[in-house]
N, C-alpha and C positions, 0 to 999 in steps of 0.2 A: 724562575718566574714565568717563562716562555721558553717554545721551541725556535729556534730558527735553524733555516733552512735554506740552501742556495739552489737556483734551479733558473738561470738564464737562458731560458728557452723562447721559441715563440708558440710552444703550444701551455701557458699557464692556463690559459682561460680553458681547455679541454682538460686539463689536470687539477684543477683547485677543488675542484669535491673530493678525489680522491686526498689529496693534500689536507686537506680542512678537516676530512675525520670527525673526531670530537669536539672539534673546537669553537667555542661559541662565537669569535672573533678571530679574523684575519687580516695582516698588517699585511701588503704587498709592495717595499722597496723599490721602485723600477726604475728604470736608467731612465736621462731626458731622452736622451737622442738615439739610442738603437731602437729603429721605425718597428721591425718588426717582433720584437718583445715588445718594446713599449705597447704596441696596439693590441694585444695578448695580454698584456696589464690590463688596459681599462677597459676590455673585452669580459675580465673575470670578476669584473669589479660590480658594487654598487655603487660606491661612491670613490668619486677620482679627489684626489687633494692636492693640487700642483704649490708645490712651494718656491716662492719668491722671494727672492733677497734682497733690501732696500736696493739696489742701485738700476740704472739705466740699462746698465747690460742686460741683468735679468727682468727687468720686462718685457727686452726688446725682442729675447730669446724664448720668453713665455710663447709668442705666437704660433711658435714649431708647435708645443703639444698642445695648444689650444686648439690649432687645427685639427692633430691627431684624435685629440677626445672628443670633436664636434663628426669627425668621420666613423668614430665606434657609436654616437648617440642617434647615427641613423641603424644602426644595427641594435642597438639597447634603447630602447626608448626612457624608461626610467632611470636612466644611468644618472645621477648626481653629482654636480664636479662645481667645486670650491677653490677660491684662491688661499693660499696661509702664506703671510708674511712672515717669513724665519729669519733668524741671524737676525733681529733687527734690534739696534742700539738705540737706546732710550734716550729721550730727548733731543733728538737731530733733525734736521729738516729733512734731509734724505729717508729717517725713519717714514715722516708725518706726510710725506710727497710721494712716496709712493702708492697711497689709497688713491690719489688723485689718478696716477700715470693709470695704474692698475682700471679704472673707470671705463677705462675706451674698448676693455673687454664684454664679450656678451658671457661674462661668468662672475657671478656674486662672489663677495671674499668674505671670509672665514670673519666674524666679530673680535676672534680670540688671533694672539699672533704672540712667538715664541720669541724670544729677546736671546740677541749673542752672548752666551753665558759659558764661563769656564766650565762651571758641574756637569756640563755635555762630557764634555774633551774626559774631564776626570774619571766622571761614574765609568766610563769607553773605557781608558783604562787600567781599570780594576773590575773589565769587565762585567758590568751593573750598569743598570739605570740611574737616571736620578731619584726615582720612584724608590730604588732600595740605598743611594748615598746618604741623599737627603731628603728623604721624604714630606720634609715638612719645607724647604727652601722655594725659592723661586720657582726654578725650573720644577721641578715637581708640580707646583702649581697650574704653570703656563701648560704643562702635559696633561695633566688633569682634568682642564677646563678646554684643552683643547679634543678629548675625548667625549665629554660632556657636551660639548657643542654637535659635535657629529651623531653624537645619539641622538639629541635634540633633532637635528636636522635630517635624520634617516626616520623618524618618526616614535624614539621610545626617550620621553621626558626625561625618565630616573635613569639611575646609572645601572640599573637593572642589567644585567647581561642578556646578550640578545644573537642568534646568528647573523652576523654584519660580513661583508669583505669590504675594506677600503685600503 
């Protein structure tokens, strides 16, 4: 369905065109906390996506790469960085309270947000996505609309393919 590829470097953002090739989209994984990949991440990036996980902890620890991606968006001025609430279990307060904690950042959050779902862990391994276990399931969904939104917000409506890095 996809390539992947491993390359924990701090020079991605000097190597992502030659990486990206043909590819109309680029998904780039990066670690929170090693400073100098990370800033080599949203250095190559157009759009950053910091994912948070209902709890206290990961808010508190969003503000490490808040920083880091507010220090590339003086080097990128177009750079676009969203918060996505993941892991997040439906119905809880902890799910519904963290839009709130999340607030006190200077970084809009994602509308769409991905629910703690086994079909992760499963499609992982049997090596697949949800996109090919269950295509039609939850998770598939929440993936779906969570790309949908990013399109949206990098500026192409449809789901039309487009050269993106996020």
């Amino acid at each position: 369905m996809f390539t992947v590829i491993g390359k924990p470097k701090a020079t991605i953002h000097r190597d992502i065109e030659a990486l990206a090739g043909q590819y109309d989209d680029v998904v780039i994984d990066g670690p929170p906390r090693v400073y100098d990949v990370t800033r080599s991440v949203a250095a190559a990036c157009d759009i950053v996506v910091i994912p948070v996980q209902p709890s206290p902890y990961d808010v508190w620890a969003a503000k490490e790469i808040v920083d880091l991606v507010q220090e590339a968006m003086h080097f990128k001025e177009n750079l676009q960085t969203f918060f996505l609430i993941s892991r997040k279990v439906s119905n809880t307060a902890i799910g519904r309270d963290v839009k709130d904690a999340l607030a006190g950042y200077p970084i809009p959050l994602l509308e769409v947000s991905i629910g703690h779902r086994i079909a992760f862990a499963e499609s992982a391994g049997h090596g697949q996505t949800v996109l090919e276990t269950l295509p039609k399931g939850a998770a598939a969904k929440e993936i779906r609309g969570l790309a949908q939104s990013l399109r949206k917000r990098y500026g192409k409506e449809s789901v039309v393919r487009h050269k993106t890095r996020a």
